[in-house]
PDB file of N, CA, C and O in Angstrom:
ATOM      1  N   UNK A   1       0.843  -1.172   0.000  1.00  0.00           N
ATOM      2  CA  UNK A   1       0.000   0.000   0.000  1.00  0.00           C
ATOM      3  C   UNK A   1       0.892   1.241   0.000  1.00  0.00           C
ATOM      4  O   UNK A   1       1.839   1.312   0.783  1.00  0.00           O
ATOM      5  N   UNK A   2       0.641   2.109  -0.765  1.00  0.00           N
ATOM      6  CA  UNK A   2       1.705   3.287  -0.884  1.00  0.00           C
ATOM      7  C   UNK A   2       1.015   4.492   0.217  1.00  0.00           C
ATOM      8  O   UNK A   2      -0.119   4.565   0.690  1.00  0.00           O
ATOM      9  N   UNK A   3       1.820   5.080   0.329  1.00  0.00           N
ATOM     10  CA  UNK A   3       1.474   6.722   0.973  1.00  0.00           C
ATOM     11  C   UNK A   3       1.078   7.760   0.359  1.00  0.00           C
ATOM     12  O   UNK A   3       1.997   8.578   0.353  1.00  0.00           O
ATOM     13  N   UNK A   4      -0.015   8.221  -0.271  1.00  0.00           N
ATOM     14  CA  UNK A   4      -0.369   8.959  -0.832  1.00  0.00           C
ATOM     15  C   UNK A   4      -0.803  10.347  -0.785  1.00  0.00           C
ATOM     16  O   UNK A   4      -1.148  11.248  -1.549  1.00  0.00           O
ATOM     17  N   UNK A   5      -0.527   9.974   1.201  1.00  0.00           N
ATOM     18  CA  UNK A   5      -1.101  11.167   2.022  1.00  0.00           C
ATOM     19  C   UNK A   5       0.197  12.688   1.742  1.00  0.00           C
ATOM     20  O   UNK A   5       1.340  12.237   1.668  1.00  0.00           O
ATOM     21  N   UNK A   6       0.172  13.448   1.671  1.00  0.00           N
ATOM     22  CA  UNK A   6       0.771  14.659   0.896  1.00  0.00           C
ATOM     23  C   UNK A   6       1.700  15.066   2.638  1.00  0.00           C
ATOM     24  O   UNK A   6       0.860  15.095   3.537  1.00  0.00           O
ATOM     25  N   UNK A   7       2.952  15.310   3.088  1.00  0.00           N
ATOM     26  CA  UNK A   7       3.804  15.491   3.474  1.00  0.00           C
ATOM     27  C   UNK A   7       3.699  16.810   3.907  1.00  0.00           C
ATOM     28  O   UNK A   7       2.917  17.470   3.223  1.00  0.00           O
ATOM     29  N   UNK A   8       4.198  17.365   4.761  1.00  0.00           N
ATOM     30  CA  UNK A   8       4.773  18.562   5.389  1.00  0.00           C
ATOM     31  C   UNK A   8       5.984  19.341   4.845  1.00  0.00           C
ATOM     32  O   UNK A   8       6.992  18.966   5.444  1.00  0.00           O
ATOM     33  N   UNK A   9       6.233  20.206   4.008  1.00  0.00           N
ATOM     34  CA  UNK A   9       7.363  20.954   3.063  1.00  0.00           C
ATOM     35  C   UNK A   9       8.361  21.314   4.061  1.00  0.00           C
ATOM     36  O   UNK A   9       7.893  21.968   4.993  1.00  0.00           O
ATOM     37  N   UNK A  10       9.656  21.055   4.121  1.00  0.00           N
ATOM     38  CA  UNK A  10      10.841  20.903   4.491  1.00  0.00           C
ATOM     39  C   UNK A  10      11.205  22.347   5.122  1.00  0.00           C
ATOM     40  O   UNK A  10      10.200  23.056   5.051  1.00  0.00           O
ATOM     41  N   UNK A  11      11.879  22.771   5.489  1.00  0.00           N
ATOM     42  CA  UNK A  11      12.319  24.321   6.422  1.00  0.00           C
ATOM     43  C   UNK A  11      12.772  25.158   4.811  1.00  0.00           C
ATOM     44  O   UNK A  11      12.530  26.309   4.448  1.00  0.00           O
ATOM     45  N   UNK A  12      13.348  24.278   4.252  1.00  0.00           N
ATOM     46  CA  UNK A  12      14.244  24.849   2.887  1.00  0.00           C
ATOM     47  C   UNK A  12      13.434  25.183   1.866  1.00  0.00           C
ATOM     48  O   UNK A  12      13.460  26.299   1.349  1.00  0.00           O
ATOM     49  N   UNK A  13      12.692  24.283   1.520  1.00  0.00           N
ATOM     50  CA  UNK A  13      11.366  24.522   0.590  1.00  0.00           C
ATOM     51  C   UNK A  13      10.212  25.586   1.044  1.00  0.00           C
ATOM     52  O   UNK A  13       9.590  26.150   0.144  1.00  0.00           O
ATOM     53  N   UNK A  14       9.910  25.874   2.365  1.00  0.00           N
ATOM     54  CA  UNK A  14       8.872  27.103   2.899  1.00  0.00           C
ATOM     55  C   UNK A  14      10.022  28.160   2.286  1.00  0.00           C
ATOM     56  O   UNK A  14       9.581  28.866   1.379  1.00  0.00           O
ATOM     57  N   UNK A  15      11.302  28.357   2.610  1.00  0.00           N
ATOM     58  CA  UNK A  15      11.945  29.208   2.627  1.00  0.00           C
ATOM     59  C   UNK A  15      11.931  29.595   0.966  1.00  0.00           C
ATOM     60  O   UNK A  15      11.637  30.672   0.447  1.00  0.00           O
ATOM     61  N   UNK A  16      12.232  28.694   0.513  1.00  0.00           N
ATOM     62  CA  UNK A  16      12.455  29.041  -1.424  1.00  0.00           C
ATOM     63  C   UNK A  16      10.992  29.547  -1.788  1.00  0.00           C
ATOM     64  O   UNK A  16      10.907  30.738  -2.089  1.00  0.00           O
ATOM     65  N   UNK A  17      10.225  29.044  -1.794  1.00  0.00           N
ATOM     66  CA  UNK A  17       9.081  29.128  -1.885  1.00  0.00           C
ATOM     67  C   UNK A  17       8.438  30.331  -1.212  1.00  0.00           C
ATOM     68  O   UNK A  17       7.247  30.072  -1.387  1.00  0.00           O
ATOM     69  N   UNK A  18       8.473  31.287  -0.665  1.00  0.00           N
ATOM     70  CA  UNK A  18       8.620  32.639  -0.417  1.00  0.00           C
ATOM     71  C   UNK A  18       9.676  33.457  -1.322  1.00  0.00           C
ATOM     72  O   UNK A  18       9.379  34.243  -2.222  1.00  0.00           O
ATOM     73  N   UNK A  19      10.807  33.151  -0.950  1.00  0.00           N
ATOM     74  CA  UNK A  19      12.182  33.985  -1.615  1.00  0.00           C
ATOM     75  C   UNK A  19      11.802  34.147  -3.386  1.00  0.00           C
ATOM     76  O   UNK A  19      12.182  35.115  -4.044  1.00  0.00           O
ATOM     77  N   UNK A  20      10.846  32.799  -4.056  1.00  0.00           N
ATOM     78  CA  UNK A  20      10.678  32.789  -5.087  1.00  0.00           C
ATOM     79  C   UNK A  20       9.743  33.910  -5.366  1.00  0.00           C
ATOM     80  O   UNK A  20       9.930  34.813  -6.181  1.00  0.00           O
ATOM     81  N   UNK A  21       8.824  33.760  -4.674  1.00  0.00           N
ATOM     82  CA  UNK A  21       7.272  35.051  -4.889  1.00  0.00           C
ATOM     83  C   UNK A  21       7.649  36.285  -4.297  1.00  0.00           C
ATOM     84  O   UNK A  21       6.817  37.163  -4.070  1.00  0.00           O
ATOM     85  N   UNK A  22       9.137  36.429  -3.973  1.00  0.00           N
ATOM     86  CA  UNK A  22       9.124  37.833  -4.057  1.00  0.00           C
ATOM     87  C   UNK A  22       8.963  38.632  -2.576  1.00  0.00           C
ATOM     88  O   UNK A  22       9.333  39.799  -2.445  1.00  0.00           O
ATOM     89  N   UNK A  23       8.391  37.884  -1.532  1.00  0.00           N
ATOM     90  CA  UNK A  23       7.803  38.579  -0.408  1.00  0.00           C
ATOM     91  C   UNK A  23       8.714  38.341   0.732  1.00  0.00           C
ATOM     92  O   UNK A  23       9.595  37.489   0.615  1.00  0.00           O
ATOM     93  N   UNK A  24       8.550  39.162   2.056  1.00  0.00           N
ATOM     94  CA  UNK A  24       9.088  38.817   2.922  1.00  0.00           C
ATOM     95  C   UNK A  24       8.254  38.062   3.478  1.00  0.00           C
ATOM     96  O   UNK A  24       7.227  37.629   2.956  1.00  0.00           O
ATOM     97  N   UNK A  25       8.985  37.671   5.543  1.00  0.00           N
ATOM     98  CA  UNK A  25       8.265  36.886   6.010  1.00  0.00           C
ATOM     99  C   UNK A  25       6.670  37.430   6.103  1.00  0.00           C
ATOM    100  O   UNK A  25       5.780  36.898   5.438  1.00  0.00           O
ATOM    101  N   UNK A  26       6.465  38.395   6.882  1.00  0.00           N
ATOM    102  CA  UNK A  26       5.033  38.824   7.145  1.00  0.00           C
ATOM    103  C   UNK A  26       4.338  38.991   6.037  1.00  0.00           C
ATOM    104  O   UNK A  26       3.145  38.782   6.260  1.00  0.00           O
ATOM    105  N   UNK A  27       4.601  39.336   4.706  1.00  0.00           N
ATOM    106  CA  UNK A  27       3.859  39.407   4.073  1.00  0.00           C
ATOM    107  C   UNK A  27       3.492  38.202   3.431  1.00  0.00           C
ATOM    108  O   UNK A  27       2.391  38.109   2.887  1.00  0.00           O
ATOM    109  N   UNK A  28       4.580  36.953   3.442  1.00  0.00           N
ATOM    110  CA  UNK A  28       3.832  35.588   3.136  1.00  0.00           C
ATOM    111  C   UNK A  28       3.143  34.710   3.742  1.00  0.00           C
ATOM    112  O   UNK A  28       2.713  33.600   3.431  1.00  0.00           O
ATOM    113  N   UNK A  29       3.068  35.655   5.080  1.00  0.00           N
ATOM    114  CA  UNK A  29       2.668  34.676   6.174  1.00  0.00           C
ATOM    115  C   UNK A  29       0.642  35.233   5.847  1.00  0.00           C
ATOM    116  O   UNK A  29      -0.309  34.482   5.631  1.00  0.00           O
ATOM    117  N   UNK A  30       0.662  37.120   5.965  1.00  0.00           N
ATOM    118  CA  UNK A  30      -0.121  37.419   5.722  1.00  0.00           C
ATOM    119  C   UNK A  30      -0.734  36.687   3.888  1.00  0.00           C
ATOM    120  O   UNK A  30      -1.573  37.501   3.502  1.00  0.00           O
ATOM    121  N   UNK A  31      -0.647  36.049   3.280  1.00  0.00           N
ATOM    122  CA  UNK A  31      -0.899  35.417   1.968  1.00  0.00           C
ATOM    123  C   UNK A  31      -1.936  34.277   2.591  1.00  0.00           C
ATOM    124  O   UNK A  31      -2.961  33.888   2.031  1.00  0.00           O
ATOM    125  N   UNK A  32      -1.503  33.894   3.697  1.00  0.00           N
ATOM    126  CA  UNK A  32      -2.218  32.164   4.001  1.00  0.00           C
ATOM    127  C   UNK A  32      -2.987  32.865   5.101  1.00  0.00           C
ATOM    128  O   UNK A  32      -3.344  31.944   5.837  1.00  0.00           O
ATOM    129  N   UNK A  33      -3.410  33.947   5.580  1.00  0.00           N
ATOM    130  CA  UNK A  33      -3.563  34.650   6.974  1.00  0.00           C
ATOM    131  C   UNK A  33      -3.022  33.376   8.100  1.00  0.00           C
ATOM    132  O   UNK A  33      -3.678  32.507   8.676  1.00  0.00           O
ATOM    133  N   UNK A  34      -1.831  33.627   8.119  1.00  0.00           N
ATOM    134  CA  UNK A  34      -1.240  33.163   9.364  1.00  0.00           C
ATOM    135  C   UNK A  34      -0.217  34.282  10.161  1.00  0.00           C
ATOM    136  O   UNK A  34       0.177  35.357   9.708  1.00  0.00           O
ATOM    137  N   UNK A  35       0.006  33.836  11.149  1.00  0.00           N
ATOM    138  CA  UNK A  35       1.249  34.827  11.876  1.00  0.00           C
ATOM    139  C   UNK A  35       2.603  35.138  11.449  1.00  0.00           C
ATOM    140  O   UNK A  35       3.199  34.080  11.650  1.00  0.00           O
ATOM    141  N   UNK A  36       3.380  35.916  11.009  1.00  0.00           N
ATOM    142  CA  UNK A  36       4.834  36.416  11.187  1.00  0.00           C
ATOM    143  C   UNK A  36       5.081  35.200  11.860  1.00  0.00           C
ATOM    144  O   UNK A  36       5.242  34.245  11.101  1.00  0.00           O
ATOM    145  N   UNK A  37       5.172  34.916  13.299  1.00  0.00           N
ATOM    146  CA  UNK A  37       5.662  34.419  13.751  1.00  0.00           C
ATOM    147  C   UNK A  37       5.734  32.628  13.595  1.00  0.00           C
ATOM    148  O   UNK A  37       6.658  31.855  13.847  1.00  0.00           O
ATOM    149  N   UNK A  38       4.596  32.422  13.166  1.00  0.00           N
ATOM    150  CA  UNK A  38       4.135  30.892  12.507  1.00  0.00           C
ATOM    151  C   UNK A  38       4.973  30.882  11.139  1.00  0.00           C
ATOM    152  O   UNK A  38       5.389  29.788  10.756  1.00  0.00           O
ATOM    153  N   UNK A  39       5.174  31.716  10.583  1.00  0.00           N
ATOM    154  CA  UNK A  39       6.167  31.401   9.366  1.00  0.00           C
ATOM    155  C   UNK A  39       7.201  31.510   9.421  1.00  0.00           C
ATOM    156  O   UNK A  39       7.839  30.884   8.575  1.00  0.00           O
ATOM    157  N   UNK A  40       7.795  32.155  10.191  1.00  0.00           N
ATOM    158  CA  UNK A  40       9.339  32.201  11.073  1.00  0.00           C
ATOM    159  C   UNK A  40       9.720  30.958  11.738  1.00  0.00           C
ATOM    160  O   UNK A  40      10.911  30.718  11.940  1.00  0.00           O
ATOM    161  N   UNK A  41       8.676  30.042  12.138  1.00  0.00           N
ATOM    162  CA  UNK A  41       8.885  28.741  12.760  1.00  0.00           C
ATOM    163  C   UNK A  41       8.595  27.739  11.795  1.00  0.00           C
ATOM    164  O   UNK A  41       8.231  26.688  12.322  1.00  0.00           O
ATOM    165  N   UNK A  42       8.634  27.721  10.616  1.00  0.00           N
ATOM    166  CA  UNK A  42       8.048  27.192   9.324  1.00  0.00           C
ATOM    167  C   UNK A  42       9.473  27.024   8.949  1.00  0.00           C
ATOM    168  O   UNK A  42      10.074  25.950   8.962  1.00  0.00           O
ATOM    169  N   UNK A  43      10.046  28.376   8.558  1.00  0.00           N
ATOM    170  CA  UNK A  43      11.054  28.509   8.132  1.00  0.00           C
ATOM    171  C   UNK A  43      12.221  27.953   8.677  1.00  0.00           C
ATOM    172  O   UNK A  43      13.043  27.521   7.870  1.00  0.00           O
ATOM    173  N   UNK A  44      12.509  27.858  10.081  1.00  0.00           N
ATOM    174  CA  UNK A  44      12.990  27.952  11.059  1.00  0.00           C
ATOM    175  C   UNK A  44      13.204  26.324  11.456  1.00  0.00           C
ATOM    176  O   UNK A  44      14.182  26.142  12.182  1.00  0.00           O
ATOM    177  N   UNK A  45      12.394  25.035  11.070  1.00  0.00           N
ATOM    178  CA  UNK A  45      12.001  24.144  11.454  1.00  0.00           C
ATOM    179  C   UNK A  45      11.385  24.024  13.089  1.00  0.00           C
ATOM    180  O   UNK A  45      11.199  22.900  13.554  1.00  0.00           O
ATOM    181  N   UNK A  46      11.108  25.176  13.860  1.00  0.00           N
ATOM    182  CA  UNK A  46      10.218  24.409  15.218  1.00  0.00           C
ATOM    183  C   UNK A  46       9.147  24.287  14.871  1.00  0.00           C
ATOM    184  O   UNK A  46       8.376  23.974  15.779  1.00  0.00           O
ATOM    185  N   UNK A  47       8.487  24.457  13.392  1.00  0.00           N
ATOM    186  CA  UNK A  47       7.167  23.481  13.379  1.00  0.00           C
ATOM    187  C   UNK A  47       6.991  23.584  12.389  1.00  0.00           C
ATOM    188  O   UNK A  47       7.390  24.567  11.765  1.00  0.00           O
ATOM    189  N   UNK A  48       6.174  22.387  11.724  1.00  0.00           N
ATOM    190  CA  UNK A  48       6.007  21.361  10.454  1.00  0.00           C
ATOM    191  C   UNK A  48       4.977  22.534  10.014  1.00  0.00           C
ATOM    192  O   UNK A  48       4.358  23.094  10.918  1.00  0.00           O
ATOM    193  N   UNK A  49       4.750  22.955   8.605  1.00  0.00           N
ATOM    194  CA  UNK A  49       3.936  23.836   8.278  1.00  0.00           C
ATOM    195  C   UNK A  49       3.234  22.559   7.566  1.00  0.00           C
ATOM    196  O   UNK A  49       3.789  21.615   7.002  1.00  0.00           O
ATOM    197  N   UNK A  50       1.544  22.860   7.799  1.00  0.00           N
ATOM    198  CA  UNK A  50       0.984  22.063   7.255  1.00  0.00           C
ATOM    199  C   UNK A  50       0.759  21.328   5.529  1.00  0.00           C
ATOM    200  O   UNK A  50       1.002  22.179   4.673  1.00  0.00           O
ATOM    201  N   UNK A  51       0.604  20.803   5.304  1.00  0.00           N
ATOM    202  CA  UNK A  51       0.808  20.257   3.795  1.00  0.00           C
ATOM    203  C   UNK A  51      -0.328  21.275   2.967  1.00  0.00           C
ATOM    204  O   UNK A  51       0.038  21.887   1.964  1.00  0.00           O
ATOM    205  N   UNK A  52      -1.717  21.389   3.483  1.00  0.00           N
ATOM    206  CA  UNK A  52      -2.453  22.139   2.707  1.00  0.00           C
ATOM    207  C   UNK A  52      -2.450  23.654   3.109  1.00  0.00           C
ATOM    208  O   UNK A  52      -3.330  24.427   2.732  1.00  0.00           O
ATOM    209  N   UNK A  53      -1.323  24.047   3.957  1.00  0.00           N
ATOM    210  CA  UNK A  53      -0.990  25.929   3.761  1.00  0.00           C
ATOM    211  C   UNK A  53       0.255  26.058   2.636  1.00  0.00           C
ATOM    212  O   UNK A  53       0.430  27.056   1.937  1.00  0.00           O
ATOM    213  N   UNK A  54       0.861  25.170   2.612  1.00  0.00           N
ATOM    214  CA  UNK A  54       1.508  25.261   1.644  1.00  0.00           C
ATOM    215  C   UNK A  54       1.402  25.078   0.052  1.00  0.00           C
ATOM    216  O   UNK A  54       1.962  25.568  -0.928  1.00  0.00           O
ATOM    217  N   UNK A  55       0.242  23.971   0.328  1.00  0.00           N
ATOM    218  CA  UNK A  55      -0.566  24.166  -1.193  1.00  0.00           C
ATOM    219  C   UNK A  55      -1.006  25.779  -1.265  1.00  0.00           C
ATOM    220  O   UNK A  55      -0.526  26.657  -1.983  1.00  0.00           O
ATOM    221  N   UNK A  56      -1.886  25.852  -0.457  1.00  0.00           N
ATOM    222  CA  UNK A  56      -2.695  26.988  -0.266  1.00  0.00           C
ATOM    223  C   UNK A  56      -1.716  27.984  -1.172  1.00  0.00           C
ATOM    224  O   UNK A  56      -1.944  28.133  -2.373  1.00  0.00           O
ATOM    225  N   UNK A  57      -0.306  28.835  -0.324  1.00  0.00           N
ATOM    226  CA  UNK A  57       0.604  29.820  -0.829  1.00  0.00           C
ATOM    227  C   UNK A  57       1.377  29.279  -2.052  1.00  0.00           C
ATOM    228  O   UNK A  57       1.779  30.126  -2.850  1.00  0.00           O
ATOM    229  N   UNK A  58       1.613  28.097  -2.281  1.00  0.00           N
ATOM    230  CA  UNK A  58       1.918  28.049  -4.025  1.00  0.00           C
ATOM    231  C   UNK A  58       1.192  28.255  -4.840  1.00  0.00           C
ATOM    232  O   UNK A  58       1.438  28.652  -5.979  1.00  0.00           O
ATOM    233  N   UNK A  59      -0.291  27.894  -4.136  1.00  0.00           N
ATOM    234  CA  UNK A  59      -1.086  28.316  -5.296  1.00  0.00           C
ATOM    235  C   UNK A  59      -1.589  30.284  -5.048  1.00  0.00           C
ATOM    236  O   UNK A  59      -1.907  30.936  -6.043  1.00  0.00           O
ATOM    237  N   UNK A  60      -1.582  30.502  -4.580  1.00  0.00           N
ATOM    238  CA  UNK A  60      -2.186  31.721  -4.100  1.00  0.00           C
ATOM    239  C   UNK A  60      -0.969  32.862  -5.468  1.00  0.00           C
ATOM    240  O   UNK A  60      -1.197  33.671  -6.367  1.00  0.00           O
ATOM    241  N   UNK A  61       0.544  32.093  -4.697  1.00  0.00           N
ATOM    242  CA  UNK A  61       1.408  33.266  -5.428  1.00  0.00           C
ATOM    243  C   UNK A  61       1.833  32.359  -7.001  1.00  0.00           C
ATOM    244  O   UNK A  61       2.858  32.638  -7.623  1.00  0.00           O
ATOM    245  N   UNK A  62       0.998  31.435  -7.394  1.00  0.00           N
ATOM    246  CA  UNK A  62       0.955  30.971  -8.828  1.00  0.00           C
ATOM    247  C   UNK A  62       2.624  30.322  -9.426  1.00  0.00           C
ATOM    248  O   UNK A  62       3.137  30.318 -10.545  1.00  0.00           O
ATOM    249  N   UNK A  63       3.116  29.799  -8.024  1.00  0.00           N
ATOM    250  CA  UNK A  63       4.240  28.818  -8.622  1.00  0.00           C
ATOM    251  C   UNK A  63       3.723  27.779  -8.900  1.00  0.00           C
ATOM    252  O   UNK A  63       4.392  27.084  -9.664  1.00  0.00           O
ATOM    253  N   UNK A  64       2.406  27.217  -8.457  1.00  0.00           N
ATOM    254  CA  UNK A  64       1.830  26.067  -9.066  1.00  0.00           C
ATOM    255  C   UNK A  64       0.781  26.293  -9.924  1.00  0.00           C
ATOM    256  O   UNK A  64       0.399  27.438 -10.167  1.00  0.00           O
ATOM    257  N   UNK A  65       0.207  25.182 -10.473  1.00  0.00           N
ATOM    258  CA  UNK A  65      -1.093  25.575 -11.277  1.00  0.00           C
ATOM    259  C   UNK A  65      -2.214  24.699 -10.561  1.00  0.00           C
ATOM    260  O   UNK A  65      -1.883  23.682  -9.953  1.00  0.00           O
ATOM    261  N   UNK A  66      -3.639  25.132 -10.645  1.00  0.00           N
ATOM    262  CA  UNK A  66      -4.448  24.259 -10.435  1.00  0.00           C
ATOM    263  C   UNK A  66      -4.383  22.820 -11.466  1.00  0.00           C
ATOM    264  O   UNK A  66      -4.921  21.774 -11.102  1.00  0.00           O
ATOM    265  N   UNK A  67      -4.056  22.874 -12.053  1.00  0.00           N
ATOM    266  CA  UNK A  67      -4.016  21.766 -13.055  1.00  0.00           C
ATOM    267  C   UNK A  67      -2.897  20.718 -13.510  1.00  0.00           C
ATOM    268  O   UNK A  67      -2.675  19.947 -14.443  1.00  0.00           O
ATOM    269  N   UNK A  68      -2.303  21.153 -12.270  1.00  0.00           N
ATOM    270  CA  UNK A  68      -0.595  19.652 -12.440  1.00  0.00           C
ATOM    271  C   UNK A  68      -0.515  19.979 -10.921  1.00  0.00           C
ATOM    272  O   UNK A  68      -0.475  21.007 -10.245  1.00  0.00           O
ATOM    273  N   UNK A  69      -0.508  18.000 -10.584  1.00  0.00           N
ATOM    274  CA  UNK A  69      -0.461  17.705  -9.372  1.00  0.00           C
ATOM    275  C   UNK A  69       1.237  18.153  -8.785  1.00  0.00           C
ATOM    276  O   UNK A  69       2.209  17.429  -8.999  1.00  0.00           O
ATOM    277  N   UNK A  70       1.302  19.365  -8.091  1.00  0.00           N
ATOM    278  CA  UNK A  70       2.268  19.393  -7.625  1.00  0.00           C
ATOM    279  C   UNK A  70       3.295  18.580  -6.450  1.00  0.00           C
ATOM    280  O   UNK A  70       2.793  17.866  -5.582  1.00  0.00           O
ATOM    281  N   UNK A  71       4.711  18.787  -6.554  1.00  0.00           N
ATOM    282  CA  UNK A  71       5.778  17.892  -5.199  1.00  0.00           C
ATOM    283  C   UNK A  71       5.391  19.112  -4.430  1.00  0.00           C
ATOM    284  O   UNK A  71       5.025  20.288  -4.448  1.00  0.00           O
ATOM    285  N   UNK A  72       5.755  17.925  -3.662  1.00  0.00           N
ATOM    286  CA  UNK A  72       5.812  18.971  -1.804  1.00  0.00           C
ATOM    287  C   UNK A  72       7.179  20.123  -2.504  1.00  0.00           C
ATOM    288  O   UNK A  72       6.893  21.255  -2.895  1.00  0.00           O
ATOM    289  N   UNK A  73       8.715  19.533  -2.553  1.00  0.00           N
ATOM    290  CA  UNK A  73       9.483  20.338  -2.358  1.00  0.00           C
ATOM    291  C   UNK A  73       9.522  21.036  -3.879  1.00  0.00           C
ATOM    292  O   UNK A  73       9.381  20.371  -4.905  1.00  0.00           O
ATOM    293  N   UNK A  74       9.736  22.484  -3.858  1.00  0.00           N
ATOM    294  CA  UNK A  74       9.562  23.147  -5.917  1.00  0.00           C
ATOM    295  C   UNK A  74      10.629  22.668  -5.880  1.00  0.00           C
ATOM    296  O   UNK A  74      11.232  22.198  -4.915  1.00  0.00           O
ATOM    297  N   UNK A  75      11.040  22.796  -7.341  1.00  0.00           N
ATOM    298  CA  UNK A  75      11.998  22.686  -7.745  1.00  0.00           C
ATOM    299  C   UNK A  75      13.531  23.211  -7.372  1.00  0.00           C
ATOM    300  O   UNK A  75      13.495  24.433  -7.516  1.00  0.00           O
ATOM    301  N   UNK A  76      14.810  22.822  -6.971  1.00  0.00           N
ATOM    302  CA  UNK A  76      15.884  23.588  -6.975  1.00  0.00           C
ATOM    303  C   UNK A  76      16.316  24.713  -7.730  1.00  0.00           C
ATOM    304  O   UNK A  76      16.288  24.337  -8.902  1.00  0.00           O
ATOM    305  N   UNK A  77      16.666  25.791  -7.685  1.00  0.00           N
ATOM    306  CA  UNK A  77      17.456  26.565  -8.600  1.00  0.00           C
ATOM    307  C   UNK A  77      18.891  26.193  -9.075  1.00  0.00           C
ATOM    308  O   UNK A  77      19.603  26.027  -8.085  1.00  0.00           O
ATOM    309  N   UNK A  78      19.576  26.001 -10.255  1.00  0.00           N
ATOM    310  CA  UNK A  78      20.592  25.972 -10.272  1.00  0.00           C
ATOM    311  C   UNK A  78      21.865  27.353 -10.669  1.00  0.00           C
ATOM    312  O   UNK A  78      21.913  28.169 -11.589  1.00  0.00           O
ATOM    313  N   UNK A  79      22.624  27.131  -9.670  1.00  0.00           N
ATOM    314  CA  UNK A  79      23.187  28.865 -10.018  1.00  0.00           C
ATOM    315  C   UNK A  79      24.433  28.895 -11.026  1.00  0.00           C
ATOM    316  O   UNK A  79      24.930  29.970 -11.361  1.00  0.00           O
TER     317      UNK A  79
END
């Protein structure tokens, strides 16, 4: 039986995944209406940001599409 259940996005991936859309913390936190401080601990790893706030802000700031099942972690940049 596989796991199909969708994962919690990594400290590194909340982090890219902001840095990508451009915003700081409060204002990505304000995107999902959550706290400054809840996304600072996101970022931060003292706590697992949930799997569907993070859908939520990829989709909100349009790194994903409604229409392709997205990974938990985006893609790497290569520099």
């Amino acid at each position: 039986m596989t796991d199909d259940k969708p994962h919690s996005p990594t400290p590194d991936a909340v982090r890219q995944a902001r840095q990508t859309a451009g915003l700081t913390q409060t204002e990505a936190a304000k995107t999902v209406s959550a706290s400054m401080r809840a996304w600072q601990q996101w970022e931060s790893g003292e706590r697992t940001m949930p799997p569907g706030m993070f859908e939520l802000f990829m989709l909100k700031t349009r790194q994903w599409s409604l229409m392709e099942k997205p990974a938990v972690d985006p893609p790497t940049r290569q520099s």
